[in-house]
Gaussian input, Z-matrix of N, CA and C with variables (Angstrom, degrees):
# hf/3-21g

backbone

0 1
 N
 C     1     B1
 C     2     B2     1     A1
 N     3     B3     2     A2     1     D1
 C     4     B4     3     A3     2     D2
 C     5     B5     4     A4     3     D3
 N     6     B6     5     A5     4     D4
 C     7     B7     6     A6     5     D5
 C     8     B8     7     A7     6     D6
 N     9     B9     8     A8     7     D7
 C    10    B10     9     A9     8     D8
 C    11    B11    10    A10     9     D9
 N    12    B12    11    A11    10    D10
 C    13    B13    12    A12    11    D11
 C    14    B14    13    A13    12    D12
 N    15    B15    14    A14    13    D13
 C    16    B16    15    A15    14    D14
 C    17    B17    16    A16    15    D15
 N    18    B18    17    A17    16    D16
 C    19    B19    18    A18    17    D17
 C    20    B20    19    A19    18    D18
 N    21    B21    20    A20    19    D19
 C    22    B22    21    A21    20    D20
 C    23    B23    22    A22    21    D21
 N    24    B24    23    A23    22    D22
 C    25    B25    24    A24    23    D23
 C    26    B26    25    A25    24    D24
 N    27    B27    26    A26    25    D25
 C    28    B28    27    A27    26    D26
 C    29    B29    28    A28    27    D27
 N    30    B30    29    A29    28    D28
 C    31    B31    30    A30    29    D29
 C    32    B32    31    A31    30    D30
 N    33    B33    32    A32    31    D31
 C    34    B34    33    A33    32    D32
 C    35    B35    34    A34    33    D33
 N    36    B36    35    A35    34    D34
 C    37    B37    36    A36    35    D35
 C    38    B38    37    A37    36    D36
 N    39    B39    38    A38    37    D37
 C    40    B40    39    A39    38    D38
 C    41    B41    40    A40    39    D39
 N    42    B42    41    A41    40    D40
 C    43    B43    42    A42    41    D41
 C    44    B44    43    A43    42    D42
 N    45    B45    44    A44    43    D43
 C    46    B46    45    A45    44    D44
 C    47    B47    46    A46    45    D45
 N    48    B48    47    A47    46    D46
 C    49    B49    48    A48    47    D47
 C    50    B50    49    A49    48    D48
 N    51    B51    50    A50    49    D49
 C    52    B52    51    A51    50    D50
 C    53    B53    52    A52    51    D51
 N    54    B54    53    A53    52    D52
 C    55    B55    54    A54    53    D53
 C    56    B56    55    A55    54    D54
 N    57    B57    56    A56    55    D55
 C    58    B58    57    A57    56    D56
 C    59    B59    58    A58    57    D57
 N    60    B60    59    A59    58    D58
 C    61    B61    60    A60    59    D59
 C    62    B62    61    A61    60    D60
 N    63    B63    62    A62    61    D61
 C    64    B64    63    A63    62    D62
 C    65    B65    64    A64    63    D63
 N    66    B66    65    A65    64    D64
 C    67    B67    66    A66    65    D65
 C    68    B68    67    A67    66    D66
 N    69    B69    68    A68    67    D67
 C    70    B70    69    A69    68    D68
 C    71    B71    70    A70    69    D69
 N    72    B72    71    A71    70    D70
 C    73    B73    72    A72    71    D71
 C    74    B74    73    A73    72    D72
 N    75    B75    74    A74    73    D73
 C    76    B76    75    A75    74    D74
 C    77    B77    76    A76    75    D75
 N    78    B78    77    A77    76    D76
 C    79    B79    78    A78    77    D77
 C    80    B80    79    A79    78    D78
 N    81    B81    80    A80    79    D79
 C    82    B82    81    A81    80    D80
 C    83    B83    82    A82    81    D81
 N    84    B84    83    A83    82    D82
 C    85    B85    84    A84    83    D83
 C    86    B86    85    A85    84    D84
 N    87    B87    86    A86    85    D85
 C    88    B88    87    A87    86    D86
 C    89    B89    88    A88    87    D87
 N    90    B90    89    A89    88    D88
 C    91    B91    90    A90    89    D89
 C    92    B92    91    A91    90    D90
 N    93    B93    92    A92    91    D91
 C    94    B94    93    A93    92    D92
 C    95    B95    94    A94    93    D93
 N    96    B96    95    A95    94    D94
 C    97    B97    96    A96    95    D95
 C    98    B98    97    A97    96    D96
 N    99    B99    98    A98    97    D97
 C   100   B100    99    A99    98    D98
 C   101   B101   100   A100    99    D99
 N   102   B102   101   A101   100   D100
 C   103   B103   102   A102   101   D101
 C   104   B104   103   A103   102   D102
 N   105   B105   104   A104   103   D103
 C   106   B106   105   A105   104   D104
 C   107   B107   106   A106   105   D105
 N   108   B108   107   A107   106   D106
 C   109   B109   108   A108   107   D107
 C   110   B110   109   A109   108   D108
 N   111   B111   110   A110   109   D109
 C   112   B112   111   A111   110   D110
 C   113   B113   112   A112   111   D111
 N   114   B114   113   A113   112   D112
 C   115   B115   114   A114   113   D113
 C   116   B116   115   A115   114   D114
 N   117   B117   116   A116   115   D115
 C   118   B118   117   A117   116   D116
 C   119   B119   118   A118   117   D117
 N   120   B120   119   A119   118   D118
 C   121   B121   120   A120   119   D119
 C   122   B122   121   A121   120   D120
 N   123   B123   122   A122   121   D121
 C   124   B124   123   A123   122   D122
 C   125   B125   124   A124   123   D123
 N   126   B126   125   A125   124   D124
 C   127   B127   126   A126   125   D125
 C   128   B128   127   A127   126   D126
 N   129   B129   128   A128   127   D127
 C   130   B130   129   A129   128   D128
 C   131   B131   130   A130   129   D129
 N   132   B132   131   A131   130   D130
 C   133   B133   132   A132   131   D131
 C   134   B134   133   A133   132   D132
 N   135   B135   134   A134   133   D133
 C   136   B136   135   A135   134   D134
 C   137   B137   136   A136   135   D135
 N   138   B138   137   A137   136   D136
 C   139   B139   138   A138   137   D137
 C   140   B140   139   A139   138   D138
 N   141   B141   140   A140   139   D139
 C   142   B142   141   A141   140   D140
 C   143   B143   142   A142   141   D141
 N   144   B144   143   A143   142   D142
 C   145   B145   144   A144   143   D143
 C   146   B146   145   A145   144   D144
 N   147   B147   146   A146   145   D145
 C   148   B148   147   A147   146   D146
 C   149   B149   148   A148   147   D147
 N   150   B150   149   A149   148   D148
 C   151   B151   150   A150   149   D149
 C   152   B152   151   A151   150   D150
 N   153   B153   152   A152   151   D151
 C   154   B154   153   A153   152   D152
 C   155   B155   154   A154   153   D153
 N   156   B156   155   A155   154   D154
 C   157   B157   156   A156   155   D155
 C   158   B158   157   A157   156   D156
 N   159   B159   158   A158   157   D157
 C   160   B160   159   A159   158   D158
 C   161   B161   160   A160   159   D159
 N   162   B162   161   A161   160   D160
 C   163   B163   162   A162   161   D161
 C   164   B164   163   A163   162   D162
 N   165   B165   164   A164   163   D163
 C   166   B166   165   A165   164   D164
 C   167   B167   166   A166   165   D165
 N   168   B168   167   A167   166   D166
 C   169   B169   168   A168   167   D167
 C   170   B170   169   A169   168   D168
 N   171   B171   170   A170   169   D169
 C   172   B172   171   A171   170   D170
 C   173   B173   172   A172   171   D171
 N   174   B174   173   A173   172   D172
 C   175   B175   174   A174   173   D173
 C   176   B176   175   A175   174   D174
 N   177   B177   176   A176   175   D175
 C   178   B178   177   A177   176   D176
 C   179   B179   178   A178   177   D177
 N   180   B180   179   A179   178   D178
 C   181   B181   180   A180   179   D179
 C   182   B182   181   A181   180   D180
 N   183   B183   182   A182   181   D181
 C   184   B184   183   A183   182   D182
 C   185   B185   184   A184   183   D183
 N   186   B186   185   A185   184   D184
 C   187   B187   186   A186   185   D185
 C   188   B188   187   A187   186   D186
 N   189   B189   188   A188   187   D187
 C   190   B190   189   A189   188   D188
 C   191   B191   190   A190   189   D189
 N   192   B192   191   A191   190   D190
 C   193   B193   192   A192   191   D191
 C   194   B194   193   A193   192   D192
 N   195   B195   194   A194   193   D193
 C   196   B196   195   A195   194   D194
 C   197   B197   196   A196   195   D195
 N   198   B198   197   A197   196   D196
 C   199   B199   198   A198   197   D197
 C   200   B200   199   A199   198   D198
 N   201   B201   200   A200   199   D199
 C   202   B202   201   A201   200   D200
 C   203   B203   202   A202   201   D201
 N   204   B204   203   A203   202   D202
 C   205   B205   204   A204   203   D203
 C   206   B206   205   A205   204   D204
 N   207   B207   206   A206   205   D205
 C   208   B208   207   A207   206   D206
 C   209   B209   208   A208   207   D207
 N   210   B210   209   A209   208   D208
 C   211   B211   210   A210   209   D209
 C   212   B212   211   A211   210   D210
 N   213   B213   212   A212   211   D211
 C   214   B214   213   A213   212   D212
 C   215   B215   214   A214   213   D213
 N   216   B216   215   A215   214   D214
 C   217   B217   216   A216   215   D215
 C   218   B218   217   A217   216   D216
 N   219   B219   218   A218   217   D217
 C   220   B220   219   A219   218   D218
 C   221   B221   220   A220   219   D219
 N   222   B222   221   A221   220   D220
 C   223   B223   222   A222   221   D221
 C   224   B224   223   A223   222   D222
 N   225   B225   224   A224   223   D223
 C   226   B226   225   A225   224   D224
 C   227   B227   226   A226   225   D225
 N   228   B228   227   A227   226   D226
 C   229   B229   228   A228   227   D227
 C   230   B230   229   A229   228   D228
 N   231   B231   230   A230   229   D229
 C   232   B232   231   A231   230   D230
 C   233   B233   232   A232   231   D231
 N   234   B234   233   A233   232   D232
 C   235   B235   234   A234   233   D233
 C   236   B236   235   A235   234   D234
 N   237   B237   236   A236   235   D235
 C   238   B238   237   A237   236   D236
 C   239   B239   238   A238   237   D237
 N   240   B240   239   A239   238   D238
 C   241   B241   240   A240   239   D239
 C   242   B242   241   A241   240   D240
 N   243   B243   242   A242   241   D241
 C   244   B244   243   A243   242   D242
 C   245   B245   244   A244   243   D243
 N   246   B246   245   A245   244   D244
 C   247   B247   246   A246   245   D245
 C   248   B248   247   A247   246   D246
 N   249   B249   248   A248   247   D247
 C   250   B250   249   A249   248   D248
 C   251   B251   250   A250   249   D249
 N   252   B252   251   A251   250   D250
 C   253   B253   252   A252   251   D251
 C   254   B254   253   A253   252   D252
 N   255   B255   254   A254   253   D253
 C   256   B256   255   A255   254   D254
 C   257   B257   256   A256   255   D255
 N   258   B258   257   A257   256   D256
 C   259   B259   258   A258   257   D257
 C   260   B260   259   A259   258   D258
 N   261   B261   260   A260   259   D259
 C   262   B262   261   A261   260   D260
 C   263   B263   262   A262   261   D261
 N   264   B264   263   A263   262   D262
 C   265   B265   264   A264   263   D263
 C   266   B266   265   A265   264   D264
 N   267   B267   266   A266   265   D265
 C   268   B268   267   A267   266   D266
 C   269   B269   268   A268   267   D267
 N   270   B270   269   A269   268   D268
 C   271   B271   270   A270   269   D269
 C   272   B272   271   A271   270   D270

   B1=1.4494
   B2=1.5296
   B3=1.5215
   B4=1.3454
   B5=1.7214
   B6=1.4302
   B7=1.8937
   B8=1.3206
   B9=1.4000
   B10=2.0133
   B11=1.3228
   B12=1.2695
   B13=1.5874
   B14=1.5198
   B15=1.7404
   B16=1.1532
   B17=1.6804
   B18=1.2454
   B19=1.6587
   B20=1.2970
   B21=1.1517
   B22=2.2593
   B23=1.1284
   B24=1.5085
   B25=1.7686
   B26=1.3813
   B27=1.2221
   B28=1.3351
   B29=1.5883
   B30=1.3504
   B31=1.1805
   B32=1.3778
   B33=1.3722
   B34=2.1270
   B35=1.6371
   B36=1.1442
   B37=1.9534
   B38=1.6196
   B39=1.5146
   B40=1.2385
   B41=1.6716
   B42=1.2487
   B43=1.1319
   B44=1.3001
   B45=1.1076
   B46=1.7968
   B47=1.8008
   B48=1.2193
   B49=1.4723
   B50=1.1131
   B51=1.6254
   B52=1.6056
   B53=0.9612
   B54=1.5149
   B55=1.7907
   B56=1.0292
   B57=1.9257
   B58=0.9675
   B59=1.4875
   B60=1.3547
   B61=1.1936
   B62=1.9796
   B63=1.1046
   B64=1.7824
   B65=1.7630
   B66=1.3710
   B67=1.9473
   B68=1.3405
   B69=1.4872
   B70=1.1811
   B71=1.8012
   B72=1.4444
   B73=1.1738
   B74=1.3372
   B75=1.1657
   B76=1.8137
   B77=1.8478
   B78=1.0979
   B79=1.5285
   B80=1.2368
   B81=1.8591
   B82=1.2373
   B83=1.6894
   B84=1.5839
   B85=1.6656
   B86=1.5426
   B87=0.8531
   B88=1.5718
   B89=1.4185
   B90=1.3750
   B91=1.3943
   B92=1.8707
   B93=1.1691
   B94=1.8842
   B95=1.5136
   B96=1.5693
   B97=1.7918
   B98=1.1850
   B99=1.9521
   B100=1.5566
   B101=1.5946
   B102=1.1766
   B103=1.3144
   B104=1.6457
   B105=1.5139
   B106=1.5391
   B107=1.3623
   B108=1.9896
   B109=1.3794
   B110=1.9149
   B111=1.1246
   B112=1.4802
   B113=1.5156
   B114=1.1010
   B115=1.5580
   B116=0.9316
   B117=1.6102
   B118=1.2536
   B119=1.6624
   B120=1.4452
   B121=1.5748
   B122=1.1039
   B123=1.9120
   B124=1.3249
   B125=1.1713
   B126=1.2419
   B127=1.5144
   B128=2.3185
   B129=1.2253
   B130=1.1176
   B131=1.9847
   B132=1.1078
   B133=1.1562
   B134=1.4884
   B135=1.0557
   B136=1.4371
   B137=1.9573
   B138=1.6796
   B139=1.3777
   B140=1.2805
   B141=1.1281
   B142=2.1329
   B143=2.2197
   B144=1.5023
   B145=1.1940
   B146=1.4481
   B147=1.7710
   B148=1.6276
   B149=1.0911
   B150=1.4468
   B151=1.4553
   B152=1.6907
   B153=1.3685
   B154=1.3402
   B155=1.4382
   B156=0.8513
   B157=1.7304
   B158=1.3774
   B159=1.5367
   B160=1.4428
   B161=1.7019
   B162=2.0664
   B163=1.0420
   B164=2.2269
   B165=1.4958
   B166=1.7144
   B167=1.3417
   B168=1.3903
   B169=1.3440
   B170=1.7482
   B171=1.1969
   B172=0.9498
   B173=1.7814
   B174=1.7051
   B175=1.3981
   B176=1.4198
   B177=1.0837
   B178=2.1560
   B179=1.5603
   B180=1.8210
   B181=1.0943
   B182=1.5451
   B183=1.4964
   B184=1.8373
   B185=1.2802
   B186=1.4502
   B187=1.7475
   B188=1.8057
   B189=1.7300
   B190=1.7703
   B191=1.2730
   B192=1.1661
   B193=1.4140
   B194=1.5844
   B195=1.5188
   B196=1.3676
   B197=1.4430
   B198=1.4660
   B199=1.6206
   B200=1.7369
   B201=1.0932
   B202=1.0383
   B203=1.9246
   B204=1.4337
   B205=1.4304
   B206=1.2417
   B207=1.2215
   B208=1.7085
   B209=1.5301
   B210=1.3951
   B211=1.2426
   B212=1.4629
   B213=1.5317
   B214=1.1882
   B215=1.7508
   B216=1.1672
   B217=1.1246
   B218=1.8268
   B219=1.0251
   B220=1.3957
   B221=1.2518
   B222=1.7342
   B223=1.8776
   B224=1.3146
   B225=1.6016
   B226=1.3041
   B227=1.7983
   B228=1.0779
   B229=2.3315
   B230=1.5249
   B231=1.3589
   B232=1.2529
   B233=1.5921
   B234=1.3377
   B235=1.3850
   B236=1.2923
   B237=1.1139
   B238=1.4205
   B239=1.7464
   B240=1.3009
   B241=1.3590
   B242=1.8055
   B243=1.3884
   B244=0.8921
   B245=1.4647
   B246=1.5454
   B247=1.6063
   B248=1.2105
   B249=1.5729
   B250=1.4183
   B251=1.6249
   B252=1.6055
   B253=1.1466
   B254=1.7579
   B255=0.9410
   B256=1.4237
   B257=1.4933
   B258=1.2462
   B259=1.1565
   B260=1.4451
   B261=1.3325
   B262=1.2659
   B263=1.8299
   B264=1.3369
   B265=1.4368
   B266=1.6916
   B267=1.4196
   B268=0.9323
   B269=1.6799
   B270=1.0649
   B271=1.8127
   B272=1.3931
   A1=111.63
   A2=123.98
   A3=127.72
   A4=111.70
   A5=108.08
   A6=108.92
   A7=81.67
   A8=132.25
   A9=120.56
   A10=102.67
   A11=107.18
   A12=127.77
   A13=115.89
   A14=111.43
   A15=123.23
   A16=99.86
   A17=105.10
   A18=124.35
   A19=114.78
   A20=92.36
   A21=104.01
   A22=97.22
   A23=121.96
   A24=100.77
   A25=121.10
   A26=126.13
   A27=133.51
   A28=101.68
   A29=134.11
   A30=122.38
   A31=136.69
   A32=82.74
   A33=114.20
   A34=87.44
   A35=110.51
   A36=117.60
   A37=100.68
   A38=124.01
   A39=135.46
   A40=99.71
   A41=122.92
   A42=111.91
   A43=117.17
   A44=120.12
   A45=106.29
   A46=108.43
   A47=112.64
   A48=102.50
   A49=127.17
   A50=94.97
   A51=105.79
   A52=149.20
   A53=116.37
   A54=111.69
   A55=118.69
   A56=108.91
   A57=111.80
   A58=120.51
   A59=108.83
   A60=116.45
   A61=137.71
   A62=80.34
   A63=108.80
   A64=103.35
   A65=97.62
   A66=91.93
   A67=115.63
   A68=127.50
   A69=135.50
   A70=93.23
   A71=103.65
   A72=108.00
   A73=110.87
   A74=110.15
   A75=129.62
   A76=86.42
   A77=144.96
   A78=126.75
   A79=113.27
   A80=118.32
   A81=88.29
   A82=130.64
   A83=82.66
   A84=108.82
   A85=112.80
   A86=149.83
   A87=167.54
   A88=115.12
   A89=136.51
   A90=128.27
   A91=102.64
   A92=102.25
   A93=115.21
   A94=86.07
   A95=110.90
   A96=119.08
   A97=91.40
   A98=115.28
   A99=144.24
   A100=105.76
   A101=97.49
   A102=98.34
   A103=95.13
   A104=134.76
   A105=145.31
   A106=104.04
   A107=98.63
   A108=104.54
   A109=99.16
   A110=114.57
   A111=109.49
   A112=125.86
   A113=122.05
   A114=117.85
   A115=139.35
   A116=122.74
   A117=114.62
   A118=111.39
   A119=111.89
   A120=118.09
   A121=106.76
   A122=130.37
   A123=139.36
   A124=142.78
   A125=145.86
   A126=105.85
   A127=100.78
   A128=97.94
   A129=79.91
   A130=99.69
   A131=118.09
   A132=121.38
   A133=146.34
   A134=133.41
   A135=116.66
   A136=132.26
   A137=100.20
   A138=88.59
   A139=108.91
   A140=124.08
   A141=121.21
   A142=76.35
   A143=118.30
   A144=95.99
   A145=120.95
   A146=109.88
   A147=104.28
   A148=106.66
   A149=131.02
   A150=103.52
   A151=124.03
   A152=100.43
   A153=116.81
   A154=122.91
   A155=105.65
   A156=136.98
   A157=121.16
   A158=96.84
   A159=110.11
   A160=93.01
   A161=125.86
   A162=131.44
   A163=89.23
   A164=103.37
   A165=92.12
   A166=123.09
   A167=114.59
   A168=117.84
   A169=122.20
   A170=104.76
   A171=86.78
   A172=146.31
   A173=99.31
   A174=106.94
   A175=117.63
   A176=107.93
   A177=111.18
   A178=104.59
   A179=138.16
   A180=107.43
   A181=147.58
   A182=89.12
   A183=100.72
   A184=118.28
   A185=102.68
   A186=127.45
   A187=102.39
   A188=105.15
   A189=97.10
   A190=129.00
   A191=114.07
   A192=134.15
   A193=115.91
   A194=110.42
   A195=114.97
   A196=124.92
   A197=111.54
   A198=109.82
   A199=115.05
   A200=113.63
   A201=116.73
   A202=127.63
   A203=114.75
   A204=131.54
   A205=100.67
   A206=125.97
   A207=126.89
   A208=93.94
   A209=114.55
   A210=108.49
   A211=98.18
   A212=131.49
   A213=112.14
   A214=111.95
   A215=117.19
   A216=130.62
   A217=116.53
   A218=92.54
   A219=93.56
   A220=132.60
   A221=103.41
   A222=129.65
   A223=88.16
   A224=107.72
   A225=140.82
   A226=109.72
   A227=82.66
   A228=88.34
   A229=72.23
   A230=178.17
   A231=133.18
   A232=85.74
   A233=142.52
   A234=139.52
   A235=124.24
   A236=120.05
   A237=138.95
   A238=141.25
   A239=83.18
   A240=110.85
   A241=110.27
   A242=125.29
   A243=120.02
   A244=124.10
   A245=106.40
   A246=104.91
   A247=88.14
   A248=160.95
   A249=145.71
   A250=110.97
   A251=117.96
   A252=123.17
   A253=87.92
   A254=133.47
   A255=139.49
   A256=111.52
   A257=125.19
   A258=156.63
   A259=84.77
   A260=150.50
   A261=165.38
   A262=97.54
   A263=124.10
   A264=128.36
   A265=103.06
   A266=136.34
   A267=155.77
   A268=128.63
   A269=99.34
   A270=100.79
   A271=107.55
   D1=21.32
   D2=-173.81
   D3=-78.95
   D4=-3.41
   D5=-169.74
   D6=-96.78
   D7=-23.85
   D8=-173.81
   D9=-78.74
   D10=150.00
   D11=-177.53
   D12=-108.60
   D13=53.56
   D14=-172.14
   D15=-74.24
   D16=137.56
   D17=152.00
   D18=-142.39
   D19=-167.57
   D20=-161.13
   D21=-55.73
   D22=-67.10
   D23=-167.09
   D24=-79.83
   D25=4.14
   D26=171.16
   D27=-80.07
   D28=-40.04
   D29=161.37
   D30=-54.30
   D31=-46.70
   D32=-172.79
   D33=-55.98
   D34=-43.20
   D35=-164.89
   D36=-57.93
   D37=-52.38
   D38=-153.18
   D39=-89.56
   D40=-37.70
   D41=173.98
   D42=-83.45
   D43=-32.80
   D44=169.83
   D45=-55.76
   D46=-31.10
   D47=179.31
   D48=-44.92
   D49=-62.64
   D50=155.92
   D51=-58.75
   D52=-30.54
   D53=143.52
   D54=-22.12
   D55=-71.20
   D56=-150.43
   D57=-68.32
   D58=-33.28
   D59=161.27
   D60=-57.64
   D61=-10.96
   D62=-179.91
   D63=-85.63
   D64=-51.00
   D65=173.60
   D66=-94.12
   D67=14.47
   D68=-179.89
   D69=-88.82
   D70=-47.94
   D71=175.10
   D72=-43.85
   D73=-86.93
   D74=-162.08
   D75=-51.50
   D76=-63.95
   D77=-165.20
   D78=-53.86
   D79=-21.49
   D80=174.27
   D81=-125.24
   D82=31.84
   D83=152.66
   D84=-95.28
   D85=-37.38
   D86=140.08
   D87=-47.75
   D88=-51.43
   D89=162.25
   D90=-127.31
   D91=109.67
   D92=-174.67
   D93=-60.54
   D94=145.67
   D95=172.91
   D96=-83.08
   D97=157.36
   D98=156.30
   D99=-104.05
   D100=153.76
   D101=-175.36
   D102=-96.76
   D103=139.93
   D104=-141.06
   D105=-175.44
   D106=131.88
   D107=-171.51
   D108=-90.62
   D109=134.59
   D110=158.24
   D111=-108.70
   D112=-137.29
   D113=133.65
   D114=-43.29
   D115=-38.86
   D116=176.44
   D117=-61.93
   D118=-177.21
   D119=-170.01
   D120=-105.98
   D121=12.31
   D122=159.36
   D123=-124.87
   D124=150.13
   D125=-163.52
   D126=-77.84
   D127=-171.76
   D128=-176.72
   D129=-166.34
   D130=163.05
   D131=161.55
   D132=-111.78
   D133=167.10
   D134=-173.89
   D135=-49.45
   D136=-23.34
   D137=167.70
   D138=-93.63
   D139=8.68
   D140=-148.77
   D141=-102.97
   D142=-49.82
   D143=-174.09
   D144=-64.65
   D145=-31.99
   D146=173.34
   D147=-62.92
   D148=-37.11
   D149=-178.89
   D150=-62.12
   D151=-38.06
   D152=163.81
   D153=-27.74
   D154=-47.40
   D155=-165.33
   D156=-74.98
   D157=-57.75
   D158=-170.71
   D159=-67.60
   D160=-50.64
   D161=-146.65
   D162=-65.06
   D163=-48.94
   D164=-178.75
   D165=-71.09
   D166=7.92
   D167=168.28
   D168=-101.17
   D169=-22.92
   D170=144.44
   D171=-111.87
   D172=22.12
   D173=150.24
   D174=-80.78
   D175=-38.67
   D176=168.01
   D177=-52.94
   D178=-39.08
   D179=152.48
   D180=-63.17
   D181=-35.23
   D182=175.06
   D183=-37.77
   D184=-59.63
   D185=-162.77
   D186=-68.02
   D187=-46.40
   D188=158.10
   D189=-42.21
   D190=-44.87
   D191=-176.37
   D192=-71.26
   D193=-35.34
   D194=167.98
   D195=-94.06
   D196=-20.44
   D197=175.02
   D198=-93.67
   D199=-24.70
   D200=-170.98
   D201=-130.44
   D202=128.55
   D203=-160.80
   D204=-65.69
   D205=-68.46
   D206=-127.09
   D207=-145.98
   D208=46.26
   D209=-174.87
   D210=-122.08
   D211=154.82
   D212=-175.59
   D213=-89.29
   D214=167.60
   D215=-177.99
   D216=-76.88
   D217=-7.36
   D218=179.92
   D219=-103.48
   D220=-0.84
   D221=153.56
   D222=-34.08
   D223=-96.91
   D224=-177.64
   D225=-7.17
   D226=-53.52
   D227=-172.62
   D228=-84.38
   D229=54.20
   D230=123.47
   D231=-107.17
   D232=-54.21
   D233=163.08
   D234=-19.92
   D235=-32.69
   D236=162.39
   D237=-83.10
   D238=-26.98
   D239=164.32
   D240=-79.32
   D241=-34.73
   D242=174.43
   D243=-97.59
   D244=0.34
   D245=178.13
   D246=-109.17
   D247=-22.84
   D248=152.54
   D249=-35.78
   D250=-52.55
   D251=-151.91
   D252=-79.22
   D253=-34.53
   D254=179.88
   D255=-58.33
   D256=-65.34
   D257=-169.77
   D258=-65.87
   D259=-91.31
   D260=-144.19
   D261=-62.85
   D262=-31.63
   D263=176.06
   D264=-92.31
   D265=-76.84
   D266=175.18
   D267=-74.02
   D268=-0.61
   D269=171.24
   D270=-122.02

């Protein structure tokens, strides 16, 4: 794996995936998903919002990356972190 250009948040990125995907698992052997209207404009279920989630998070990085110079990158992962966790309760 010496041609990959792994660093901290390139890891931090890949393993939260898999977390997350690891207790996505077990909740929904342990609590089965309903399908539930939130905010969004469909009903939806527990993986349809992570997917949801993960896909506007990483447009909330892109758009960091395109609107803004000298800002750090790590706005963006906490902005995201809090519109997943939103979205994932309430959407």
């Amino acid at each position: 794996m010496e041609w990959m250009a792994w660093t901290l948040p390139t890891a931090l990125f890949f393993v939260s995936i898999v977390v997350m995907l690891a207790v996505m698992g077990v909740l929904q052997v342990v609590y089965p998903t309903v399908e539930r209207k939130g905010w969004l404009p469909m009903r939806t279920t527990r993986g349809d919002r992570l997917f949801i989630g993960l896909m506007g998070c990483a447009y909330i990085h892109l758009a960091w990356i395109g609107f803004t110079e000298d800002l750090a990158l790590w706005w963006a992962s906490i902005i995201s972190v809090v519109f997943l966790a939103a979205l994932l309760r309430w959407g």
